[in-house]
N, C-alpha and C positions, 0 to 999 in steps of 0.2 A: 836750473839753467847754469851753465856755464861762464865765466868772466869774458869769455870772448862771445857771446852770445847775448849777456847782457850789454856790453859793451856796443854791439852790433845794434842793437834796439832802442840804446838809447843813441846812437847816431842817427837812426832810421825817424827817431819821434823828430830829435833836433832838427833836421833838415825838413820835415815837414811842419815845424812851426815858424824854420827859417820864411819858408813860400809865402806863408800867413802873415808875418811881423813882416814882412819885405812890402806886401802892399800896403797894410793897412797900423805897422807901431807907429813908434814916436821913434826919434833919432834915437834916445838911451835905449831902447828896446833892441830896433837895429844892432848897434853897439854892441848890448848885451848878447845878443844870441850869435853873434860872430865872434865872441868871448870864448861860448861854451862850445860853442863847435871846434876853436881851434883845442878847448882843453881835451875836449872827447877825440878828437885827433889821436894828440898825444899820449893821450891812453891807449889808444888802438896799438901805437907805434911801440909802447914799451910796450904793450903783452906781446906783440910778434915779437920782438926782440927774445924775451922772457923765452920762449916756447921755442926759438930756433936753437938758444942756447942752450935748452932744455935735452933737443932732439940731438942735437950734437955731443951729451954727455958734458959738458964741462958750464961751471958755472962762469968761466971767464967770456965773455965777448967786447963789443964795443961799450967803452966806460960810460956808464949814465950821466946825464948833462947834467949841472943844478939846473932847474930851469925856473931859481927863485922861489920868492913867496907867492 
């Protein structure tokens, strides 16, 4: 499989445990999977990034955030 493919998959599991933990976690649960969803997010949004810059021949585009620990 591909990183944008896995990436896909594990947003597709996330959002469906989001459904699950939405009726029935605990507040940290909650919490926690609007955690990982916003991280798998952000990984979505840096491989497009990655792959348009790709497609465009140049490694330059919009400078990576830190976006911390």
């Amino acid at each position: 499989m591909s990183r944008a493919t896995d990436l896909d998959a594990v947003a597709d599991t996330c959002i469906a445990a989001y459904a699950v933990i939405a009726d029935h976690g605990t507040p940290q649960m909650k919490m926690l999977i609007r955690v990982l969803l916003h991280i798998v997010g952000r990984e979505i949004v840096q491989d497009l990034e990655r792959r348009e810059r790709a497609d465009d021949g140049t490694s330059e585009g919009s400078p990576e955030r830190d976006t911390g620990p």
